[in-house]
C-alpha positions in Angstrom: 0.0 0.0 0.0 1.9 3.4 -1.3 0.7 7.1 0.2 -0.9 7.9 -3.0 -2.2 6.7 -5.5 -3.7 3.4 -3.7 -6.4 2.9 -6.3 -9.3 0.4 -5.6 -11.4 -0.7 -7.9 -15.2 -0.2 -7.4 -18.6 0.4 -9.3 -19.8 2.6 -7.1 -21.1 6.2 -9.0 -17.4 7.8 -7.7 -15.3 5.5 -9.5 -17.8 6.2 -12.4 -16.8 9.9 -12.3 -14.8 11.4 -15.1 -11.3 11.7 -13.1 -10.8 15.3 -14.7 -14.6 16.1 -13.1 -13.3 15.0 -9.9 -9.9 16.9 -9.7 -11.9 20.3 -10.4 -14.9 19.1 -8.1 -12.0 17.8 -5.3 -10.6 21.8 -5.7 -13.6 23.5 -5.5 -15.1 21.8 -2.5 -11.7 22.2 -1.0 -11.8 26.0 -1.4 -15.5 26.1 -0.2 -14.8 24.2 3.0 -11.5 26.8 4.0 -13.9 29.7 3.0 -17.3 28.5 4.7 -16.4 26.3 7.5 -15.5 28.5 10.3 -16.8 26.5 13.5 -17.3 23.2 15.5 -20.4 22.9 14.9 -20.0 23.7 10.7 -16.8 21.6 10.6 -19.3 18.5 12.2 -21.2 18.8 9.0 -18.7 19.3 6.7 -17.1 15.8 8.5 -20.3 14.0 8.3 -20.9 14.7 5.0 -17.7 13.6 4.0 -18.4 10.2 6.0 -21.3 10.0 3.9 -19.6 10.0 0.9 -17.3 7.8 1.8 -20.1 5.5 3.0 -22.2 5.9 -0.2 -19.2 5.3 -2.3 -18.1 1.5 -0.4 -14.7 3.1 0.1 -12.8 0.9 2.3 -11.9 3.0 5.7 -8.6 1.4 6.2 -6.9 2.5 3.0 -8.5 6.2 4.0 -7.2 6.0 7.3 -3.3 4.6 5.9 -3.5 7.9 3.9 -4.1 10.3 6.5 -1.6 8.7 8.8 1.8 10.2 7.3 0.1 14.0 8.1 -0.9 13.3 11.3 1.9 14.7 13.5 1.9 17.4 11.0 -1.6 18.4 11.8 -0.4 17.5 15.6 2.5 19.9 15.6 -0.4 22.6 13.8 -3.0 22.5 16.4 -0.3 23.2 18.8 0.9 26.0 17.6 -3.3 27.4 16.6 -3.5 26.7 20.3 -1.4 28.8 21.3 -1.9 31.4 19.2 -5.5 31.5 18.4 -7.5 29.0 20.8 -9.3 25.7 20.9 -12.1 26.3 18.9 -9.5 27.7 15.9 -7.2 25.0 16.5 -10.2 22.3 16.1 -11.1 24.1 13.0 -7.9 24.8 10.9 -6.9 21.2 11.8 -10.2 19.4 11.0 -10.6 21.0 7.7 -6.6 20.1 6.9 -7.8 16.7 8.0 -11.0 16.6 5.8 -9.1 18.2 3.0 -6.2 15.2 2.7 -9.1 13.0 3.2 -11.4 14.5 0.3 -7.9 13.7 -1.8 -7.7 10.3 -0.7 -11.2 9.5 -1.3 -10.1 10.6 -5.2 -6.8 9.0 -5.5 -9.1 5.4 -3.8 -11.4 6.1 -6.7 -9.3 6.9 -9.7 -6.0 5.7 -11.5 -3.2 7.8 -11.4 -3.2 6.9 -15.6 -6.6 8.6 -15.3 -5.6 11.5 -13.6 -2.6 12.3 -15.4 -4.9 12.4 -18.6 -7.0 14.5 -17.0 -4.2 16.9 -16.2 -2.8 16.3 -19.8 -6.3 17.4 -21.4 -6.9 20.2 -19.3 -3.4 21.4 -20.5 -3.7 20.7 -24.6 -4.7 24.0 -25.4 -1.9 26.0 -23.1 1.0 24.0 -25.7 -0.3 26.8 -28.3 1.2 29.3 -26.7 4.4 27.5 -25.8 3.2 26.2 -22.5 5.3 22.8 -22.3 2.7 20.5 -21.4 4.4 17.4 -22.3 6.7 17.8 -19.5 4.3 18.9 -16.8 2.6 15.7 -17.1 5.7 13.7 -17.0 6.6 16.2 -13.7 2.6 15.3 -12.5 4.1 11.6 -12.9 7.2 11.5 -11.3 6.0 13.7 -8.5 3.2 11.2 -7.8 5.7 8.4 -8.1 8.1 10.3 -5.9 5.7 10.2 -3.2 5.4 6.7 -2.0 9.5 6.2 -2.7 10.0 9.1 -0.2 7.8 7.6 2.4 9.4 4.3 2.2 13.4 5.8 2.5 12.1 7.2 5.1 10.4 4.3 6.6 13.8 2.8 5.5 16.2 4.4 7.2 13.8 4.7 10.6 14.1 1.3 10.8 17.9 1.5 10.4 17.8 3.6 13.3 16.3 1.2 15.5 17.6 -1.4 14.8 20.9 0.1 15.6 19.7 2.0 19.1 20.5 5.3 17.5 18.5 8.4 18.8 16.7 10.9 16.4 19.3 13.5 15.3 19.4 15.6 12.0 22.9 13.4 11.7 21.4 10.1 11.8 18.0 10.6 10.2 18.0 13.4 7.6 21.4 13.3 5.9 20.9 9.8 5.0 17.0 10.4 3.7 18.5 13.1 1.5 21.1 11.5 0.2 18.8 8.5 -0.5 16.4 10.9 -2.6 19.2 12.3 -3.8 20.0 9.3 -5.8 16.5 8.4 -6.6 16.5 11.8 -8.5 19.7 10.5 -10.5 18.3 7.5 -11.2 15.4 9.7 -12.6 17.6 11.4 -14.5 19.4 9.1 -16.6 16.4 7.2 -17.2 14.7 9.9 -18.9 17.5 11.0 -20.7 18.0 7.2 -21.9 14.5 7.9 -23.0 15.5 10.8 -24.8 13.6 13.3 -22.5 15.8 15.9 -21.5 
């Protein structure tokens, strides 16, 4: 199971969905939620009505739930820092709708291919290559970027592990110098293959 992209096949009327109908509709609601959802009591609906989608859809709550887990501690170290700036009720707010949002994504990456998706993005970009806009290489940046993700997660998860098992405590030494030079070297191997390709 990767961060993104963990598509699951289905029949319900959200797999059904165009994927390029669902990118714009993922965006607007997004926007619409930030703008109108100011309280407890509004963020409750917005949250239930997201359970209902989910529930009218047959999405399976575990693959949700594996998605949301890599943000968590950054919406933990967020709320923190609303609470002591703002309050509570703020810090419930900005952190439910961060939640909901990276939820509202998953539900579409559950539901669509990444293929799919990258079509969409393709499409929606055909008419900028008139005026020069390169939009043969944004899709293949759309594509490596979503294929980035999941690698990143596991050096990560990679080199935690190495940690442990060697009784090392968390320094930027032990953890992050290795994790960059790891990506590092995923980005060469990126490299060469495209230009083996001949994508330069």
């Amino acid at each position: 199971m990767t961060v993104l992209g963990d598509y699951r096949p289905g029949r319900s009327w959200l797999h059904r969905m165009p994927a390029g109908m669902k990118l714009v509709g993922l965006g607007v609601v997004i926007v619409a939620m930030t703008v109108a959802v100011d309280s407890p009591m509004r963020l409750a609906v917005a949250a239930a009505a997201v359970a209902a989608v989910i529930a009218c859809a047959r999405l399976p709550v575990g693959a949700l739930a594996a998605q949301l887990r890599p943000v968590l501690w950054v919406v933990a170290a967020i709320f923190v820092l609303q609470l002591l700036l703002t309050g509570w009720r703020r810090a419930l707010v900005v952190c439910g709708v961060l939640l909901l949002a990276v939820g509202l994504a998953a539900i579409v990456t559950t539901t669509t291919r990444t293929t799919d998706m990258l079509d969409a993005a393709t499409r929606a970009m055909a008419p900028l290559a008139r005026f020069g806009f390169p939009a043969r290489q944004v899709a293949i940046a759309l594509a490596l970027t979503i294929r980035s993700i999941p690698l990143l997660v596991d050096i990560i998860r990679q080199v935690e592990e190495a940690r442990r098992a060697r009784g090392l405590r968390i320094s930027p030494r032990i953890v992050f110098v290795p994790v960059v030079v790891a990506a590092l070297r995923a980005a060469d191997d990126f490299s060469e293959a495209l230009i083996a390709r001949g994508i330069d």
